[in-house]
Structure formats: C-alpha cells, structure tokens
C-alpha positions in Angstrom: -217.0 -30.5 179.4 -214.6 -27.6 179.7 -211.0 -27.6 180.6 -208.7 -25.2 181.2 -204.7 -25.6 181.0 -202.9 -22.8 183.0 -198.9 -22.7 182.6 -196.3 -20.8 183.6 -193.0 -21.0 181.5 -189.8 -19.6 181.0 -187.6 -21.7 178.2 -190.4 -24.0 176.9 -189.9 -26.8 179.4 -192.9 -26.5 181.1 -194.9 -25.0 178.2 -194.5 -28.0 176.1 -195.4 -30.5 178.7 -198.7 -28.3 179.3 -199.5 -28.8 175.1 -198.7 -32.3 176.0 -201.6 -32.2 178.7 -203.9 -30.0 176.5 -203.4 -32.9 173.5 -205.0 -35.4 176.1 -207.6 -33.6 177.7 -208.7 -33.4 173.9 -208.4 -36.5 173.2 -211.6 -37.2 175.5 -214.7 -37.1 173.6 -217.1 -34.0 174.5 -213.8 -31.9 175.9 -213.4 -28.6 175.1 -209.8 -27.6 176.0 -208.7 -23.8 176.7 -204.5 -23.2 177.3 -202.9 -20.7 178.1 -199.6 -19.3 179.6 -200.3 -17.3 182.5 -199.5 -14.3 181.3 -202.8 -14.8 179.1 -204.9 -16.3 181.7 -208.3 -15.2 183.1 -208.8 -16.5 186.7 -212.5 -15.5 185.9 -212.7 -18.0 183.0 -212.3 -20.6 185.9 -215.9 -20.5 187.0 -217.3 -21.4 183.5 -214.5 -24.8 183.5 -215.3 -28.3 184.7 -211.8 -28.8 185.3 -208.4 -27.0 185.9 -205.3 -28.4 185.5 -202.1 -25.7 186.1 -198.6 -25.9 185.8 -194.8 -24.5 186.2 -191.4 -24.9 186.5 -190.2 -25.9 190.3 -188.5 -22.9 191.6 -186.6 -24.4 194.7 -189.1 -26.7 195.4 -192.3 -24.6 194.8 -194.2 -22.8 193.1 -192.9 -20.6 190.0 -193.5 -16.6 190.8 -195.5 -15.9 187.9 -197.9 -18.4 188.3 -198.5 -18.2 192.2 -198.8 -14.2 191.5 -201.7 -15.8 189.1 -203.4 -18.2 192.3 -203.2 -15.4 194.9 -206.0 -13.8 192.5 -208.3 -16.5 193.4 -209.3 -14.9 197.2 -213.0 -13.7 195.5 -213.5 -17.9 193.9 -212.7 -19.0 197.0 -214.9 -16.8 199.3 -217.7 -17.3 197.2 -217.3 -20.9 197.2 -216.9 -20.9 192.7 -214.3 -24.0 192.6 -215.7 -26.4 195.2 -216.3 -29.3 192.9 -214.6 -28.4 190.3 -211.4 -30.8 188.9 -207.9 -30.2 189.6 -204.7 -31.5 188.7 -200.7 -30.1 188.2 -198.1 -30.8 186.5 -194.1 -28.8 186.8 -190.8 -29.6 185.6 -187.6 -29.0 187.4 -184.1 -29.0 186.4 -182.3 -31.5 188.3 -183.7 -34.2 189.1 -184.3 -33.5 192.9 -185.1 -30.3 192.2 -188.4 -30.5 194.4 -190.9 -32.4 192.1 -193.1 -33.8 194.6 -192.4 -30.5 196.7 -193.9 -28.4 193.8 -196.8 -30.4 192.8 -198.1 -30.6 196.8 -197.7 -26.9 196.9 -199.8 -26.6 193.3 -202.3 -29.0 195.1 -202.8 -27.0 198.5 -205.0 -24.2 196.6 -206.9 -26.6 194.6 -207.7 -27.8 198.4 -208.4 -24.9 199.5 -211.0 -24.1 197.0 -213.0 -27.6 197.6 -211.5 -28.9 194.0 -211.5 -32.7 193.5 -207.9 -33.7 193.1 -207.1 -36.3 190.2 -203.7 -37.4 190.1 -202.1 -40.5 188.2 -202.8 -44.1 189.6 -199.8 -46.7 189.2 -202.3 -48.8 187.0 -202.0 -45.6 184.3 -199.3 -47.5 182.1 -197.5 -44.4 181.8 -196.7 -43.9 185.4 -196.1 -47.3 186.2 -192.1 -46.8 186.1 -191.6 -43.0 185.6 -194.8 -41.3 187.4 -195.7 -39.2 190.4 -199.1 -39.7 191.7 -199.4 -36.4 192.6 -199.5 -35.4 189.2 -196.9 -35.0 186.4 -193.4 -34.0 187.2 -190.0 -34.0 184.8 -187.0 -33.3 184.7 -185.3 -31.3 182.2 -181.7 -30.9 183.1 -179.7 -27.8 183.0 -178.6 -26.6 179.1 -174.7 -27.1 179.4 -174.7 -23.3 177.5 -177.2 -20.7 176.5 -176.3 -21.4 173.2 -177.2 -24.9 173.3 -181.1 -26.2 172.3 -183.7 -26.8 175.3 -183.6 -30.0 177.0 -187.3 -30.6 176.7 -189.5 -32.9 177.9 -188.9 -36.4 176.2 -191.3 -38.2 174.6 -192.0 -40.8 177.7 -192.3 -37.2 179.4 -194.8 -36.1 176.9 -197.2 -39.4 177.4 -197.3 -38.8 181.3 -198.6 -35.4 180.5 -201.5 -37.2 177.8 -202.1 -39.8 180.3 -202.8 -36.7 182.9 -205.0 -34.6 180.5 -207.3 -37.6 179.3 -207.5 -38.7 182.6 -208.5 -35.2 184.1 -211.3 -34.9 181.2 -212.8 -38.2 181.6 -213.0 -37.7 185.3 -214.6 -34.2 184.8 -216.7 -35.7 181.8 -218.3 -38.2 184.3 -218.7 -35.4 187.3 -220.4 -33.3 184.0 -222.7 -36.5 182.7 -224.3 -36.5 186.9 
C-alpha cells in the first residue's frame, strides 16, 4: 500500500517529526512510503496513495500558510469524489506548549473530512500516547530557540516514537482497507 507524507516546515521542527512518521509508515510490511515537504508535493500523486498523512508547524493555532496554500489545491479531488476512502492522519508542532496543538490538528482534519477520508488518530492503548499523546493525531512542542544562534529545539526522542507509533499505525490501517 502507498503512503504519502506531506510537511510543511520552516526550522526542521516539523520536518523531522514527519521523517519520524515516514520511518513508521515503513516499518509496516508491504508500505511504500513517498515524503515530501510541500514545496515538492504533488496534490495529483494523492489519487494513486492509500493513505495521506500531512503536517506543519501551528501558526496561532492553525494551519501553517504554506501548507493550507497546498490543501486549497484539492477543490478538483474533492468534486470528483478522488479521496473518499482514502486514509488520513496529521501531525504539527508548535512552540509553546499551548500554542494550539489540538487547535491545529482539528483544522488539518476538517479537509480530510471534507474529502470522505477515514481519519486514524492515536488510541490511548498505543503505548506511546498513553502519557504524552493527542488522539487527534501527533502534536509537540518544540519551544522557542533562546537565540538564532542557538541549535533547533527539535522534537525529542519520546516526540519521535509518537510520530512511529502514528506512521505504522496509519499503514497498517491502510494495509488492511488495501488487503479488502
């Protein structure tokens, strides 16, 4: 089965929790796994994927620019009906921690929703999420660098597993949809 990461990044926050994502979508036998930033990304590619998974940095509690420039190219998908079916997740990171996580994944959802996808999210019995998890998706928090000088804040490594725990579980989802 085919996936297809879609991210939006500006300082590597968000771009290395989508490589985090792409590592466990391919850790599911039979998945083929496509990312790229969305700059890259072909919204015509989607018809062809079993399963979508996009993400961004939180921008005031939404969407990132760049990559909802990218979903309002999805009108001619969604009139013809091309995602219905199809698997959907998100993932985002935000710099404070309530920078809008929950706010941003919802409004990644809403055009999965829109386009008849099958939402997959993270369950509380996923031992990743138990503690640290959304189950909307994946969301972290990468605080603010205290200079421009200073390295990244990225994504930790308990960070990093959420994002596996979200790609395997999309592909084996989409793998079973696939198998029918």
């Amino acid at each position: 089965m085919k996936v297809y990461v879609v991210y939006d990044s500006e300082n590597g926050h968000t771009e290395a929790l989508a490589h985090a994502v792409a590592e466990g979508a391919r850790e599911v036998e039979g998945a083929e796994v496509r990312i790229d930033h969305v700059r890259d990304a072909n919204v015509r590619l989607l018809e062809q994927m079993d399963a979508i998974i996009w993400g961004c940095p939180g921008h005031f509690g939404t969407i990132s620019a760049g990559l909802k420039q990218w979903i309002d190219k999805l009108g001619y998908l969604w009139a013809r009906g091309k995602l219905v079916g199809k698997v959907g997740a998100a993932f985002c990171t935000t710099a404070t921690e309530h920078g809008g996580i929950e706010m941003t994944l919802l409004n990644l959802l809403t055009p999965m929703l829109h386009n008849g996808m099958i939402i997959v999210g993270l369950p509380g019995t996923v031992k990743e999420n138990v503690l640290y998890g959304s189950y909307y998706g994946v969301g972290v928090t990468c605080p603010v660098e205290p200079s421009p000088d200073a390295p990244p804040n990225l994504p930790t490594e308990r960070d990093l597993a959420l994002g596996r725990a979200l790609g395997r579980r999309v592909a084996e989802v989409a793998g079973k949809l696939a198998a029918r």
